[in-house]
Biotite code that builds the C-alpha atoms (Angstrom):
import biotite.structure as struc

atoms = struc.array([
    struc.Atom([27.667, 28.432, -56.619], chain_id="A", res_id=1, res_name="UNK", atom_name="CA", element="C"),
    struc.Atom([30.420, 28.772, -53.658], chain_id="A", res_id=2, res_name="UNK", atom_name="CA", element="C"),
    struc.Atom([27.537, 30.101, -51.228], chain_id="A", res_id=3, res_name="UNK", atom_name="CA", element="C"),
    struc.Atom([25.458, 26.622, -52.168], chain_id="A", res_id=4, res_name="UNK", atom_name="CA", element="C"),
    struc.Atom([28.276, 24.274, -51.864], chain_id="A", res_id=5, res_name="UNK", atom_name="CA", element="C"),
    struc.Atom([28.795, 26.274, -48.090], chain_id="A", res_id=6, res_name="UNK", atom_name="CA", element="C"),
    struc.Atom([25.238, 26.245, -47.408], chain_id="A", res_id=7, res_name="UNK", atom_name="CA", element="C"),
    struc.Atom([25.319, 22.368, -47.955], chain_id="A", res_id=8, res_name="UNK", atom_name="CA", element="C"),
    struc.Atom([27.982, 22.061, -46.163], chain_id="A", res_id=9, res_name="UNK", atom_name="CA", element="C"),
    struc.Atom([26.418, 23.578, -43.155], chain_id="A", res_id=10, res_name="UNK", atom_name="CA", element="C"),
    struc.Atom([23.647, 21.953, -43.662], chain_id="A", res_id=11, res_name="UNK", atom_name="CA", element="C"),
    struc.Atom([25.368, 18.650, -43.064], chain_id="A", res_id=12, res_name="UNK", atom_name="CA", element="C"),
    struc.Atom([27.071, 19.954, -40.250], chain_id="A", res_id=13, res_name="UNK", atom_name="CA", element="C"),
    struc.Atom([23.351, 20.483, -38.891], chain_id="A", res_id=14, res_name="UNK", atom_name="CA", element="C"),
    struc.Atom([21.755, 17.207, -40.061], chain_id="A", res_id=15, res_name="UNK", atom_name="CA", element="C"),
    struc.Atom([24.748, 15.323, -38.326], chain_id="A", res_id=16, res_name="UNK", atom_name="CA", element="C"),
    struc.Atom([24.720, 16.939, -35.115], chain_id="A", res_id=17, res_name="UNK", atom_name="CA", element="C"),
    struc.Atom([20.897, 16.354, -35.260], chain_id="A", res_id=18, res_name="UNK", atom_name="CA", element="C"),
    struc.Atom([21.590, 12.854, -35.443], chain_id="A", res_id=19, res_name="UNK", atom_name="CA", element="C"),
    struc.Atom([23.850, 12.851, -32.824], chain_id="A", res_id=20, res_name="UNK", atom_name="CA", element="C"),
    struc.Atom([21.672, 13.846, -30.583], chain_id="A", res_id=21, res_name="UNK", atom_name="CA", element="C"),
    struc.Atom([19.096, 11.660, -31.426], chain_id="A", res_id=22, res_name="UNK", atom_name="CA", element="C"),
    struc.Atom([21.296, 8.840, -30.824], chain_id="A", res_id=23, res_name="UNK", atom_name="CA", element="C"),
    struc.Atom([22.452, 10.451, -27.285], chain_id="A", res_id=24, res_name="UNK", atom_name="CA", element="C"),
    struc.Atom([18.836, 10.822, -26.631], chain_id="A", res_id=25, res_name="UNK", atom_name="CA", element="C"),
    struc.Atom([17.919, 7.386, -27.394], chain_id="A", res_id=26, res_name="UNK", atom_name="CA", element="C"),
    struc.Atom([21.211, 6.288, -25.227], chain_id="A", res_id=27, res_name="UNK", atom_name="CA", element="C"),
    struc.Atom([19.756, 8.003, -22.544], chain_id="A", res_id=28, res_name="UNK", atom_name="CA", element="C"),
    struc.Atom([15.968, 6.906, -23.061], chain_id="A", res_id=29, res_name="UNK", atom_name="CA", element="C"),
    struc.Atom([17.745, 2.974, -22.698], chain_id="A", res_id=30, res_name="UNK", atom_name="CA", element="C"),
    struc.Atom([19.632, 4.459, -19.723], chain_id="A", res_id=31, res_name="UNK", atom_name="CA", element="C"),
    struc.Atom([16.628, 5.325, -18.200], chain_id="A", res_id=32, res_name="UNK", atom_name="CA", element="C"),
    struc.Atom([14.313, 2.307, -19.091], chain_id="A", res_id=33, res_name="UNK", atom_name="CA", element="C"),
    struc.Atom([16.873, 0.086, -18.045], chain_id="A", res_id=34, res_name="UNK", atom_name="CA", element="C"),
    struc.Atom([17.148, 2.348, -14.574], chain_id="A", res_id=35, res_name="UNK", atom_name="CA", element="C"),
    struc.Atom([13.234, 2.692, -14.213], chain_id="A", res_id=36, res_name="UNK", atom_name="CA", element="C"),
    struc.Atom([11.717, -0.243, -11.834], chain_id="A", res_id=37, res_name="UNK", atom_name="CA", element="C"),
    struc.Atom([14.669, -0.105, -9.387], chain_id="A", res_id=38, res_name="UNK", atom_name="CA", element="C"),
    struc.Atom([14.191, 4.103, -9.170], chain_id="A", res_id=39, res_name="UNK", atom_name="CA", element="C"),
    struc.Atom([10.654, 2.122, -8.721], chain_id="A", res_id=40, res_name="UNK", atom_name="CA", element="C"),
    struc.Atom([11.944, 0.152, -5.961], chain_id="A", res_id=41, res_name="UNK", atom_name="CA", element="C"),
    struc.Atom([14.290, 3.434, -4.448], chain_id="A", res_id=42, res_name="UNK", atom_name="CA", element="C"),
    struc.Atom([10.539, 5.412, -4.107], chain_id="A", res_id=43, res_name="UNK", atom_name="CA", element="C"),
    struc.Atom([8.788, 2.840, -2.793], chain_id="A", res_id=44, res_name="UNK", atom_name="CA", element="C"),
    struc.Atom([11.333, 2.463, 0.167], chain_id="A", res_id=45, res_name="UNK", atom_name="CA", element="C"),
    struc.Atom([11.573, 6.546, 0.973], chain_id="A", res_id=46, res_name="UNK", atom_name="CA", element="C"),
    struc.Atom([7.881, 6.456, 0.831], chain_id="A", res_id=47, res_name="UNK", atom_name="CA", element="C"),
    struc.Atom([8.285, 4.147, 3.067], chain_id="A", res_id=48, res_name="UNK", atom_name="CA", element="C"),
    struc.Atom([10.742, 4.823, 5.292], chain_id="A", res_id=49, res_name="UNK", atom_name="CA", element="C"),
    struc.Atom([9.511, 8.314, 5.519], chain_id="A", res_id=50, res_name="UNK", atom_name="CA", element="C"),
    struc.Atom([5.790, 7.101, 6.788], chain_id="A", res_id=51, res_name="UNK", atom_name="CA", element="C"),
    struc.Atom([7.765, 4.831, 8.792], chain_id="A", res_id=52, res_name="UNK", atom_name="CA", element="C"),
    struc.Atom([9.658, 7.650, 10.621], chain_id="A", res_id=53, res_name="UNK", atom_name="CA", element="C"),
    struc.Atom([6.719, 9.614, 11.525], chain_id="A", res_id=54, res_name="UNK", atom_name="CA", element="C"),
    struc.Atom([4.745, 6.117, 12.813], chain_id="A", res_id=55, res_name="UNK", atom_name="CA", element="C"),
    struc.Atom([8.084, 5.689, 14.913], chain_id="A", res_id=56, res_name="UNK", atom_name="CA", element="C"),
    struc.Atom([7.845, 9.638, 16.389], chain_id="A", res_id=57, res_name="UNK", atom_name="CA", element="C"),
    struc.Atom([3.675, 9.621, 17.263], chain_id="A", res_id=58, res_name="UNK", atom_name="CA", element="C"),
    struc.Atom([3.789, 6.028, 18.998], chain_id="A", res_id=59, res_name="UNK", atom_name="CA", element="C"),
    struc.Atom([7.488, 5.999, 20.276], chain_id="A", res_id=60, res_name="UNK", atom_name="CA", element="C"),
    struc.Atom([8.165, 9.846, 20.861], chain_id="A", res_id=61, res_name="UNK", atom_name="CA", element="C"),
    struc.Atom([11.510, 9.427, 19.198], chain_id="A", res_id=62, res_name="UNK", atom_name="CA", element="C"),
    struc.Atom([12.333, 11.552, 17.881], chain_id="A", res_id=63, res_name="UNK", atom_name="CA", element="C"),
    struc.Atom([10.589, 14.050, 20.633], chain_id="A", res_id=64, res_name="UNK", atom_name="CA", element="C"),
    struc.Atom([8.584, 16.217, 18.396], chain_id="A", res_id=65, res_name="UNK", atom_name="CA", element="C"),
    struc.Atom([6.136, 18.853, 19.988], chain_id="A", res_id=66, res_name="UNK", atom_name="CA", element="C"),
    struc.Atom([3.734, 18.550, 17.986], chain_id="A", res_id=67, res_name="UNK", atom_name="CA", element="C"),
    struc.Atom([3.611, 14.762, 18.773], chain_id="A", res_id=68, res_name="UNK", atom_name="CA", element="C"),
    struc.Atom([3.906, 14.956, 22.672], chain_id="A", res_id=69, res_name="UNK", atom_name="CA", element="C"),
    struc.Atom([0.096, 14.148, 23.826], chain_id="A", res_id=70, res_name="UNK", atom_name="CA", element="C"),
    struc.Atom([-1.589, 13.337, 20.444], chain_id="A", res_id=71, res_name="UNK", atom_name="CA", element="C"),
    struc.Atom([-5.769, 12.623, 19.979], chain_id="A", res_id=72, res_name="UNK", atom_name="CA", element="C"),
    struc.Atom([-6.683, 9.256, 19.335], chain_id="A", res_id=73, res_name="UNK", atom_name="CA", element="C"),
    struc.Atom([-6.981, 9.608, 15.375], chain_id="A", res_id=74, res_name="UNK", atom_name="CA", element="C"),
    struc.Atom([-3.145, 10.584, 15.514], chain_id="A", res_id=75, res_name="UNK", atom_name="CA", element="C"),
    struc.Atom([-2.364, 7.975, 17.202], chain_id="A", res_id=76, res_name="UNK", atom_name="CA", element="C"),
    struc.Atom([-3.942, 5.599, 14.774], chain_id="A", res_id=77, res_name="UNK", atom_name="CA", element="C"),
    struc.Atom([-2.609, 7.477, 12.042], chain_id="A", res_id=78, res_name="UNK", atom_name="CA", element="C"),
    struc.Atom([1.023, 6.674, 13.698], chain_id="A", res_id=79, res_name="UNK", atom_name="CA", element="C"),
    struc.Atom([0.059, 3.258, 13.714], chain_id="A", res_id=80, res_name="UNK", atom_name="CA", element="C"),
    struc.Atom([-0.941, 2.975, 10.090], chain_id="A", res_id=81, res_name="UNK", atom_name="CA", element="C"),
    struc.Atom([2.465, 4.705, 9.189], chain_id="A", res_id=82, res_name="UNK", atom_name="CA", element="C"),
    struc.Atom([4.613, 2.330, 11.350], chain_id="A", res_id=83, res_name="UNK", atom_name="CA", element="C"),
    struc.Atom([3.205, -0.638, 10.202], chain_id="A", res_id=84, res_name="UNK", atom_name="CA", element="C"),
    struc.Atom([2.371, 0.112, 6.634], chain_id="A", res_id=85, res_name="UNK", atom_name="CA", element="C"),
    struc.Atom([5.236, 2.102, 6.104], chain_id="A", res_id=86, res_name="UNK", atom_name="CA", element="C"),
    struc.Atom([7.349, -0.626, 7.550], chain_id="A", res_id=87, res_name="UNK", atom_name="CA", element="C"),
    struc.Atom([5.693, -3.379, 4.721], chain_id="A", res_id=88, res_name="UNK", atom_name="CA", element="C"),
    struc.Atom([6.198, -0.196, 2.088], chain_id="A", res_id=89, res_name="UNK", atom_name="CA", element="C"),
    struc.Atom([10.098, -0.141, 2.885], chain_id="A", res_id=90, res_name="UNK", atom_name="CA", element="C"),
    struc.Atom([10.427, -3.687, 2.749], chain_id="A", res_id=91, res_name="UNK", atom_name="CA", element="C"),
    struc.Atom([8.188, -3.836, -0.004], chain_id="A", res_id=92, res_name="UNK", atom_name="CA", element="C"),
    struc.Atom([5.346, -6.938, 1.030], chain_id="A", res_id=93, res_name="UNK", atom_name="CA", element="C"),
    struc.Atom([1.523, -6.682, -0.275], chain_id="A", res_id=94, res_name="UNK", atom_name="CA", element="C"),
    struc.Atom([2.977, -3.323, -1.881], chain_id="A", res_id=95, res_name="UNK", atom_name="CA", element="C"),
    struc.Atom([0.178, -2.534, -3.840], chain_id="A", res_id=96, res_name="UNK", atom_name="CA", element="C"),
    struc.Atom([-2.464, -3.279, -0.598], chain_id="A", res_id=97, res_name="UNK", atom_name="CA", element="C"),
    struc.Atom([0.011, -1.638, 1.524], chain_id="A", res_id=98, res_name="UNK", atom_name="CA", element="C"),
    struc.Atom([-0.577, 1.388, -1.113], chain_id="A", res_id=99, res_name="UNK", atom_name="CA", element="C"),
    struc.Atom([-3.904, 1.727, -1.231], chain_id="A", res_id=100, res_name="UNK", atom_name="CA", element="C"),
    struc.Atom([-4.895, 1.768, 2.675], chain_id="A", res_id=101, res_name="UNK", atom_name="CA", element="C"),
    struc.Atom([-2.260, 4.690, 3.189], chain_id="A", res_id=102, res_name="UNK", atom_name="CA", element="C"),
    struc.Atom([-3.986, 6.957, 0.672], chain_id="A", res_id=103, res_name="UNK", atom_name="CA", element="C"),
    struc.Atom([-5.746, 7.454, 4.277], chain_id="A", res_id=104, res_name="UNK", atom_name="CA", element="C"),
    struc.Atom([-3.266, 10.556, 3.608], chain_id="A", res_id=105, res_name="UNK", atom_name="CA", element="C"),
    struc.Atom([-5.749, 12.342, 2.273], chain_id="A", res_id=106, res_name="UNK", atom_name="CA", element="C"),
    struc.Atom([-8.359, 11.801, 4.749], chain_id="A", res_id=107, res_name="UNK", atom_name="CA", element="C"),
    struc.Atom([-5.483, 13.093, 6.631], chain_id="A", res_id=108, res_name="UNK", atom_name="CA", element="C"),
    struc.Atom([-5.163, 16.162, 4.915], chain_id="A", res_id=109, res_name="UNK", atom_name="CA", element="C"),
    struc.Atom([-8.639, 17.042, 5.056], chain_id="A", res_id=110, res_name="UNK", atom_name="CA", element="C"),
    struc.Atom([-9.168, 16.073, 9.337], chain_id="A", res_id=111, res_name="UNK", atom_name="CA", element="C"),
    struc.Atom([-5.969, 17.282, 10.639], chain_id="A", res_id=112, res_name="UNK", atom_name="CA", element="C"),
    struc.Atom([-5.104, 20.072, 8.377], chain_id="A", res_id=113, res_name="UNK", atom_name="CA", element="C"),
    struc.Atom([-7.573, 21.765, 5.959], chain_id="A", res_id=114, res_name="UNK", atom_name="CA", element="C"),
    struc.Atom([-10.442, 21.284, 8.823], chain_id="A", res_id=115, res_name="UNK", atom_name="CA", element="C"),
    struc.Atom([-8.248, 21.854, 11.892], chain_id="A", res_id=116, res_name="UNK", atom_name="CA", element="C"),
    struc.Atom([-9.195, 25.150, 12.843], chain_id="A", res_id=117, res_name="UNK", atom_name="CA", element="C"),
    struc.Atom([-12.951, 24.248, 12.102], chain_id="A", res_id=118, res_name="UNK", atom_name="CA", element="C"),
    struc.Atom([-12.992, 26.999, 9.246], chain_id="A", res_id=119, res_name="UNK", atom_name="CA", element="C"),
    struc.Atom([-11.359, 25.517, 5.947], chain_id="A", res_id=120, res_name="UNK", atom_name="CA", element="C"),
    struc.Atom([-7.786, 26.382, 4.908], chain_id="A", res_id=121, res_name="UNK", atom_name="CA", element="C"),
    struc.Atom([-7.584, 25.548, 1.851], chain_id="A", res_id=122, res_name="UNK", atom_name="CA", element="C"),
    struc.Atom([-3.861, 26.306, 0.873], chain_id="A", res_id=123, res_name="UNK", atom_name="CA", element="C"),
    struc.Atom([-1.297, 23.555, 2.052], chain_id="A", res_id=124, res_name="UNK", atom_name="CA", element="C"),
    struc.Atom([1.374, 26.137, 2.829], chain_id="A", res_id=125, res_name="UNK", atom_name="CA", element="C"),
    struc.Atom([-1.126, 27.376, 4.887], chain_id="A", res_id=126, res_name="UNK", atom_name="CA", element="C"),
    struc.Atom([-2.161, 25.014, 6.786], chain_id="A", res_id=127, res_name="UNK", atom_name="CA", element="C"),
    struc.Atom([0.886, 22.623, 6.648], chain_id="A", res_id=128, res_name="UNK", atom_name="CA", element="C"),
    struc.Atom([-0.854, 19.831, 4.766], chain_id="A", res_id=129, res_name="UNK", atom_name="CA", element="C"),
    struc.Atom([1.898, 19.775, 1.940], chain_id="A", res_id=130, res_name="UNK", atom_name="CA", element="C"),
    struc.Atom([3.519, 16.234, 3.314], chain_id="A", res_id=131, res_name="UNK", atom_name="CA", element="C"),
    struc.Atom([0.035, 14.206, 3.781], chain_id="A", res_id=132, res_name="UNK", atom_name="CA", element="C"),
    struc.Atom([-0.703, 15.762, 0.124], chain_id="A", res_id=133, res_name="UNK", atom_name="CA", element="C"),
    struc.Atom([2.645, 14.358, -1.307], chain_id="A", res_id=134, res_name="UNK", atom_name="CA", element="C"),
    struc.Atom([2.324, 10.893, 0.790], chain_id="A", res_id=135, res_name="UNK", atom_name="CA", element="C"),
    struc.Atom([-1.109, 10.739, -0.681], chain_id="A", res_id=136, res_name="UNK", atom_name="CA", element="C"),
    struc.Atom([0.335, 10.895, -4.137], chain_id="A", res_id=137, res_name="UNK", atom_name="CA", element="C"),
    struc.Atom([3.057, 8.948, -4.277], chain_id="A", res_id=138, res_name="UNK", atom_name="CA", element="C"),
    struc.Atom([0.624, 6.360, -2.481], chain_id="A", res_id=139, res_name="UNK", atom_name="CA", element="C"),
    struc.Atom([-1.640, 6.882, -5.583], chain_id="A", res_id=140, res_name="UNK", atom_name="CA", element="C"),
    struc.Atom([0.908, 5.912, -7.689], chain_id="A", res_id=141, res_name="UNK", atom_name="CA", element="C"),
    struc.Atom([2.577, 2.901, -5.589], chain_id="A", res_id=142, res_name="UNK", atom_name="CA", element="C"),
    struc.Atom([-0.982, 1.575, -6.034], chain_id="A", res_id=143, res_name="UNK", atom_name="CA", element="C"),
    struc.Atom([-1.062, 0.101, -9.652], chain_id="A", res_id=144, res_name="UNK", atom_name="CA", element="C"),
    struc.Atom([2.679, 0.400, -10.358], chain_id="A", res_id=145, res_name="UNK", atom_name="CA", element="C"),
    struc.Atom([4.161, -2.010, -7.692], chain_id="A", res_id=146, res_name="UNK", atom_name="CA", element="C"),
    struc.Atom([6.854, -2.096, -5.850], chain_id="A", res_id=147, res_name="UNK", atom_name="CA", element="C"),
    struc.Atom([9.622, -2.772, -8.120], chain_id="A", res_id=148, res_name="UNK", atom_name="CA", element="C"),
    struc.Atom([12.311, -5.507, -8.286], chain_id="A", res_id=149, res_name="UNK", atom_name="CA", element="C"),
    struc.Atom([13.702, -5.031, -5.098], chain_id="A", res_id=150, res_name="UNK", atom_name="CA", element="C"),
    struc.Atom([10.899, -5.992, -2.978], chain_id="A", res_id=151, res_name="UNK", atom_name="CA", element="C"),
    struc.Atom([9.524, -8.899, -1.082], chain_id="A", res_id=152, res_name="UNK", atom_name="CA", element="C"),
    struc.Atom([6.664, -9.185, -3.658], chain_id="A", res_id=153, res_name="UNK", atom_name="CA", element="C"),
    struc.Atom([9.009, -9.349, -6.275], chain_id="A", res_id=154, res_name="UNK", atom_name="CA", element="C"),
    struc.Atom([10.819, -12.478, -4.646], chain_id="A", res_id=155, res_name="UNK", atom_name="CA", element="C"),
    struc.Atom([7.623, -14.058, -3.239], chain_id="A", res_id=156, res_name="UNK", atom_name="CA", element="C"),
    struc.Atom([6.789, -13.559, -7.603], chain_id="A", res_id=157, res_name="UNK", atom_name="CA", element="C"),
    struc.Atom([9.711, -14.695, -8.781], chain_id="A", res_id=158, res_name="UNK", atom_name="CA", element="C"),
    struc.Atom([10.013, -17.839, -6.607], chain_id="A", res_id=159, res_name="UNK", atom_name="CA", element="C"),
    struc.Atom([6.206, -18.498, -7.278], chain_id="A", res_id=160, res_name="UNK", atom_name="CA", element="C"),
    struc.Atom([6.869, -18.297, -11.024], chain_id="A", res_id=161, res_name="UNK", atom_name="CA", element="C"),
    struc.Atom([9.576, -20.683, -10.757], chain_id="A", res_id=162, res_name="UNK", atom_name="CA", element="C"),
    struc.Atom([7.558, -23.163, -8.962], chain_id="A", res_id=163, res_name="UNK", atom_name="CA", element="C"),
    struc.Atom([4.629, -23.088, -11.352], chain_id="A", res_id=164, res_name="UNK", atom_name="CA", element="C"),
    struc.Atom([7.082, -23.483, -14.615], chain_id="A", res_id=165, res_name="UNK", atom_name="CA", element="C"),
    struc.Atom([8.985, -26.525, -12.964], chain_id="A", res_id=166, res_name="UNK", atom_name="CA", element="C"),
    struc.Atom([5.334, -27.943, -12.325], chain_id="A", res_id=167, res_name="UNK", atom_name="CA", element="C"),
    struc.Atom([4.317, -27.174, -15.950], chain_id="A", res_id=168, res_name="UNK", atom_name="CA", element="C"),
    struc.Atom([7.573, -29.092, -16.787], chain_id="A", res_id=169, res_name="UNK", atom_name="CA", element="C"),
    struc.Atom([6.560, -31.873, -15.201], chain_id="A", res_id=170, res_name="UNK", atom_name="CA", element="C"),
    struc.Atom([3.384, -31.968, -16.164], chain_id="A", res_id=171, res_name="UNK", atom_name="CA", element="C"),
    struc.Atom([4.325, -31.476, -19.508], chain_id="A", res_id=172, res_name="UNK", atom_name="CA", element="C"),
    struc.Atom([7.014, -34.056, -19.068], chain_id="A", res_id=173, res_name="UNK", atom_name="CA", element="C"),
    struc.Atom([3.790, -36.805, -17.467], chain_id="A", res_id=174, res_name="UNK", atom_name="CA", element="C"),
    struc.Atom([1.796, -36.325, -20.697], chain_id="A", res_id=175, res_name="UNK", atom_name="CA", element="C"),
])
């Protein structure tokens, strides 16, 4: 009988600590819904500002990078998609647009690194595609998800929605 009642007892012990951290683990699943569209908006700007930074060093030459010193014509325009684009990206304006024309990243990746040497290298490591792979990605996935709440198309939304409900207001209000 003593080794039930202690069994029980440790048995609560479990159940309880079990439901502690369910509650801890729904805590932190609020924490982190709460916390989601501005880590939304925090991507979108690195992505950005990232892009932006190698735009800046194949049209500017700042910072002087070698590989960047007398670049082909398709770099070039390459560095001008990433200044541009990656500029609208940080700031956030016609994200999802902005998005979907720099998943050029993996025409990128196929021109100026799997096909560079005219045989195919296939492995990024190997052939230093792992960036234009990543940027491709995470340019994927800017694509349908936005740009967050911190973003120019956010306030340009937010504005515009305001607008439209004081003219349904009125509207309302006429009839």
């Amino acid at each position: 009988m003593a080794t039930a009642s202690v069994d029980s007892v440790g048995l609560g012990h479990r159940v309880e600590n079990a439901m502690t951290l369910d509650r801890l683990e729904m805590s932190l699943d609020r924490f982190c819904a709460a916390c989601q569209p501005y880590g939304l908006s925090l991507f979108r700007f690195i992505t950005g500002l990232l892009l932006f930074q190698y735009g800046v060093a194949k049209i500017f030459k700042f910072p002087a990078v070698a590989m960047f010193a007398n670049p082909p014509p398709l770099i070039i325009t390459a560095g001008a998609l990433e200044l541009v684009l990656g500029g609208m990206l940080m700031i956030g304006l016609l994200t999802r647009i902005t998005a979907f024309i720099l998943g050029e990243m993996a025409f990128a990746y196929f021109l100026g690194h799997m096909l560079k040497t005219g045989e195919p290298v296939l492995h990024p490591l190997n052939n230093g595609g792992t960036a234009p792979i990543l940027f491709c990605f995470a340019c994927l996935y800017l694509w349908p998800a936005g740009g967050g709440p911190l973003s120019v198309d956010a306030a340009a939304g937010a504005t515009g929605r305001l607008r439209h409900a004081g003219d349904a207001r009125s509207h309302g209000a006429a009839e």
